[in-house]
C-alpha positions, 0 to 999 in steps of 0.5 A: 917416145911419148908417155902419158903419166896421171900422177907426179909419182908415176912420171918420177918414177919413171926418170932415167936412172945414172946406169941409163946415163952411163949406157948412153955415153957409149952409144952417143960415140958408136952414133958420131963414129957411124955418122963421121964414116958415112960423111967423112972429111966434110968441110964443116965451117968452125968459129962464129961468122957475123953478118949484116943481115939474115939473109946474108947469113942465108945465103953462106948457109946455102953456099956451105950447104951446096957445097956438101952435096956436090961432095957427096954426089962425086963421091957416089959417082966415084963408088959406082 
């Protein structure tokens, strides 16, 4: 969402107070609960990885990510 604030004042007086924080804990867990049951047990490389160049880097991207589609097309298939 954007605003528009005139004035400093207005823009300060419309900051996040700590029970804004303290909702938003909760619904940052419901969010990545909600997110892990739809994509469950997704092999996510972990660590850092050093390449030689960018498009080596690219090219695991790629290969890390055909693999998470090939996953979840056998899994739409397997719900049907």
């Amino acid at each position: 969402m954007i605003r528009k604030f005139r004035t400093h004042d207005e823009s300060a007086r419309d900051l996040r107070s700590e029970t804004d924080v303290e909702k938003l804990i909760p619904r940052i867990r419901s969010l990545w609960s909600f997110s892990s049951r739809l994509t469950p047990n997704l092999m996510i490389p972990r660590g850092i990885r050093k390449f030689r160049t960018i498009e080596e880097a690219q090219l695991e991207r790629d290969h890390w990510t055909q693999n998470r589609v090939d996953v979840l097309r056998r899994r739409s298939r397997i719900a049907r």
